[in-house]
C-alpha positions, 0 to 999 in steps of 0.5 A, spaced: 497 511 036 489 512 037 483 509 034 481 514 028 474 516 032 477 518 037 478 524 033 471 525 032 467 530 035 461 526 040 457 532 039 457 531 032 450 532 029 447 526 028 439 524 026 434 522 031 432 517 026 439 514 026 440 513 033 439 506 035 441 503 042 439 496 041 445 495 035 450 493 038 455 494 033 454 502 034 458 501 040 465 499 037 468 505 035 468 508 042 465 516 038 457 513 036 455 511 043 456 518 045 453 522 040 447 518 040 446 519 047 447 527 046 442 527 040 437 524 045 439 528 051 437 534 047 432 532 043 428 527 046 430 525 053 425 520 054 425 516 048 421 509 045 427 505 042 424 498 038 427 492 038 427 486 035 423 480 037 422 476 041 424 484 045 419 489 044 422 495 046 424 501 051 424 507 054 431 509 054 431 515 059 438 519 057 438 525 063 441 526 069 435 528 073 430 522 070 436 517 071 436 518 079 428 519 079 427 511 076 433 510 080 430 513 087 423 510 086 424 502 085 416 501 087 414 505 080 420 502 077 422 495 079 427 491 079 424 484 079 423 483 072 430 484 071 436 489 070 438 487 063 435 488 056 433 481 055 425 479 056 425 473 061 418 470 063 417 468 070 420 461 071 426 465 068 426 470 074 425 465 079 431 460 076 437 467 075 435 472 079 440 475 084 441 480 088 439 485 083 433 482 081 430 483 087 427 490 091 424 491 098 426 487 104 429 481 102 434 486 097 435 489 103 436 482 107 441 480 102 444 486 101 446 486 109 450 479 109 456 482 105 454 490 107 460 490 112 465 486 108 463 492 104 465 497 109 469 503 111 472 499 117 473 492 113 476 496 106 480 501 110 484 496 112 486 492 106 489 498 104 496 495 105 494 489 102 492 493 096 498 498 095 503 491 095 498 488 090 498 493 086 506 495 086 507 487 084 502 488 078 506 494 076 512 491 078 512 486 072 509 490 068 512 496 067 518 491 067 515 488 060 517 495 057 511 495 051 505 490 054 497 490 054 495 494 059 488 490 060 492 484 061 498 485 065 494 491 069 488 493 069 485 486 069 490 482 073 490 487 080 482 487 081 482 479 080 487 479 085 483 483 090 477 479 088 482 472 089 483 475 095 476 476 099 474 470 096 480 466 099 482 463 093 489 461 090 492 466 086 493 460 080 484 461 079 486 467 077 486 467 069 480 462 070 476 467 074 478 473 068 476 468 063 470 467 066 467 474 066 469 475 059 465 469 056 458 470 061 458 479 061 461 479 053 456 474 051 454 479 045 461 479 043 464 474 039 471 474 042 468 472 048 461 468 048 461 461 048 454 462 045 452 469 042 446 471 047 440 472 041 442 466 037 438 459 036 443 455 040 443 461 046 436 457 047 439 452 051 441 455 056 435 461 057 435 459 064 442 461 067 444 468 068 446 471 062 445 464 057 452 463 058 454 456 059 460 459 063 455 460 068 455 453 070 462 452 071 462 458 076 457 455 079 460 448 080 467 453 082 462 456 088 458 451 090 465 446 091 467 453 095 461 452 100 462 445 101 469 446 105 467 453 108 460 451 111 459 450 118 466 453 119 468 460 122 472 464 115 471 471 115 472 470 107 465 472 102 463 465 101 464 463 108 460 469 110 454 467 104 454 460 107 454 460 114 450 466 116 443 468 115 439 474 112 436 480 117 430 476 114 430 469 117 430 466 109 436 462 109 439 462 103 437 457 098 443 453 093 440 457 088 440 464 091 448 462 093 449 460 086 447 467 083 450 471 089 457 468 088 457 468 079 455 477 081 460 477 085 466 474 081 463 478 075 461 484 078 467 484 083 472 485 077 469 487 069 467 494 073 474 495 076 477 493 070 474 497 065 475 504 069 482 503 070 483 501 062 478 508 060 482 512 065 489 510 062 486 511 056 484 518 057 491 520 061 494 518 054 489 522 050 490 529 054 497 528 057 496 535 060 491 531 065 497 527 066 502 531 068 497 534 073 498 528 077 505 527 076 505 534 078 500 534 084 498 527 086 494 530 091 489 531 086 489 523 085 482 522 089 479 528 086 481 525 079 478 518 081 471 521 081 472 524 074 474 517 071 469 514 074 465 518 070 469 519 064 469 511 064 462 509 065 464 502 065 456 500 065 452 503 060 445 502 062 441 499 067 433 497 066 428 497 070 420 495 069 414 500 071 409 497 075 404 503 073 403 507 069 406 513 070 409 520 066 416 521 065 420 525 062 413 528 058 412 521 055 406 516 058 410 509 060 404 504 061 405 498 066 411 492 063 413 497 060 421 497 059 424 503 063 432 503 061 437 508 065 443 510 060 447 512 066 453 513 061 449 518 058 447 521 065 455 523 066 456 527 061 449 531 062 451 539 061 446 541 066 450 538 071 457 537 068 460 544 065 464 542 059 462 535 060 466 533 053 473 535 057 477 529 062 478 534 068 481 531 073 481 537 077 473 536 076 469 538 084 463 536 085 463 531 081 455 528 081 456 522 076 451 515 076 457 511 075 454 507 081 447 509 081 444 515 084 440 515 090 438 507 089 437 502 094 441 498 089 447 503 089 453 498 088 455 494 093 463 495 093 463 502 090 468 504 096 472 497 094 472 500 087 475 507 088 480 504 094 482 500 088 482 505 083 486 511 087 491 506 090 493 504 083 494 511 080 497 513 085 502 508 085 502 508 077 503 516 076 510 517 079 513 511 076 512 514 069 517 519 065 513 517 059 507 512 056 504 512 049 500 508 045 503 503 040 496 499 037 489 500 036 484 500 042 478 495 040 471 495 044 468 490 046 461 490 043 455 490 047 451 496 050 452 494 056 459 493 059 463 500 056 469 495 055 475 496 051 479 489 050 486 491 048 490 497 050 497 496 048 502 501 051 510 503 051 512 505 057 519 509 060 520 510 067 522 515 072 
């Protein structure tokens, strides 16, 4: 059982005059987000999408090759005036800015205190760890029979991995899934506590993403920091707390704050939303399936195509600091610069058939993590341990998967995420 869209063609015609980016309800049927960004990839690339006030528009750049150059060029195209949609003023930046809002050297400073947490040396040996983990997720869930695979599966493995190198008791876990619900779905009304755009959303204007949510995070990080500072933990929060950056800044209780709630956020929806749109997709090619099952070699090949067929973010912004031509359009100085990298992977001048899940896709250059950016995502290496370990444990243990209800999006046009996906299982 499928959704009725997934049936629809993403290259069916649609008009420039319809695309809209900036309503979310376009992105809930898993079709028209797709067709909008191929409208936009073949008419007009660089192109002016209004908003409604109190935002005043963007341009929503929809090519591989200008994604990369706004990506690459963070001195034209900045990322201190924030990374998402909404228009904050300068006392706002000061109080939510983390480590994506930040460009130059102290972006790199505080890159460099978790860089090697990161690394190839440190993630390489969690491989073990993550292969128990992940057969113990699956473990209980293929012994369910018929389940939903965002809840047993591909939310429960990436916030055991995250539990883990915070150093945190595995009973938070369903606290920190909740959590990054409520603060990235904050324009769903399934999650939100407060629906970001709303009169009441005003109260909370200066933390991170308007979401009441926030504050809890941060009462949860900062009692972390008080029994871990001065001591000698290896784990994410001692290594905040207890070492200062390349820079000579010691962070401020504020930068720690804003630090951990992105690590909590971003150390799990990403992850998460990759595994269930990879899923998804073997369900809907089942010869892409047994490809795998036939030759699990393929698996490390086939996690750069779900990465790319998954898009789990949908866009980034950035603000020009100049003007500046891009894409043949003129971009003047604040104006909004939005990188779609959603619709960057499925560009045909870099993907042949860009519409088809192959999984034995080569030379696979998507976006997924950013593209030759100083802010190329921190735990990208983490996320594609993550993702292999699972589908390499997954594949063999199934004889047969299927579908047995609808598969709902979360609505925002940031986060590509899917709620729900209800699955029967039979194993080998």
């Amino acid at each position: 059982m499928t959704n009725p869209t997934d049936a629809i063609d993403p290259t069916e015609p649609m008009a420039l005059a319809d695309v809209d980016l900036a309503d979310l309800d376009n992105f809930t049927d898993g079709v028209t987000p797709w067709r909008m960004f191929h409208t936009l990839r073949h008419e007009d690339p660089v192109h002016w999408q209004p908003e409604e006030a109190p935002n005043s528009g963007f341009w929503a750049v929809t090519r591989h090759e200008d994604i990369a150059r706004v990506d690459r060029d963070a001195e034209t195209f900045t990322s201190t005036k924030f990374v998402n949609l909404e228009e904050v003023d300068d006392d706002q930046i000061k109080k939510r800015a983390s480590i994506l809002e930040l460009d130059g050297v102290r972006h790199r400073a505080m890159r460099s205190l978790l860089q090697r947490q990161f690394g190839a040396s440190v993630i390489n040996s969690y491989t073990d760890f993550l292969r128990g983990l992940t057969a113990q997720t699956l473990d209980a869930a293929l012994a369910r029979g018929s389940f939903d695979f965002v809840k047993e599966v591909s939310a429960d493995f990436p916030i055991n991995v995250l539990a883990r190198l915070l150093d945190v008791p595995s009973e938070d876990n369903q606290q920190l899934i909740d959590w990054g619900n409520r603060i990235i779905g904050n324009t769903d009304p399934d999650y939100a506590d407060v629906l970001l755009g709303s009169e009441e959303s005003e109260k909370y204007r200066d933390l991170p993403f308007r979401s009441p949510a926030s504050l809890e995070v941060f009462e949860y990080g900062r009692e972390l920091a008080r029994q871990r500072r001065g001591k000698t933990g290896t784990d994410l929060v001692s290594k905040l707390v207890n070492e200062t950056p390349r820079d000579g800044l010691p962070l401020s209780g504020q930068d720690f704050d804003n630090y951990f709630l992105l690590l909590v956020v971003a150390g799990n929806e990403t992850t998460r939303h990759t595994i269930t749109h990879s899923m998804l997709a073997l369900l809907q090619h089942p010869e892409q399936l047994a490809r795998l099952q036939e030759d699990p070699s393929l698996i490390p090949t086939a996690v750069e195509e779900f990465l790319r067929w998954a898009s789990p973010v949908y866009h980034f912004r950035r603000t020009a600091t100049r003007d500046v031509e891009l894409g043949g359009k003129q971009v003047k100085e604040g104006d909004k610069v939005v990188m779609w990298y959603a619709s960057g992977n499925r560009d045909e001048k870099v993907f042949g058939n860009p519409y088809d899940f192959d999984v034995t896709r080569a030379d696979n250059d998507h976006v997924t993590f950013g593209k030759g950016s100083p802010h190329l995502c921190l735990g990208n290496l983490l996320a594609r341990t993550e993702i292999r370990i699972m589908f390499e444990e997954l594949i063999p243990r199934l004889a047969g998967i299927r579908l047995t209800g609808e598969v709902p999006r979360v609505r925002s046009n940031f986060v590509n995420g899917i709620k729900k996906l209800p699955v029967e299982v039979t194993l080998a």
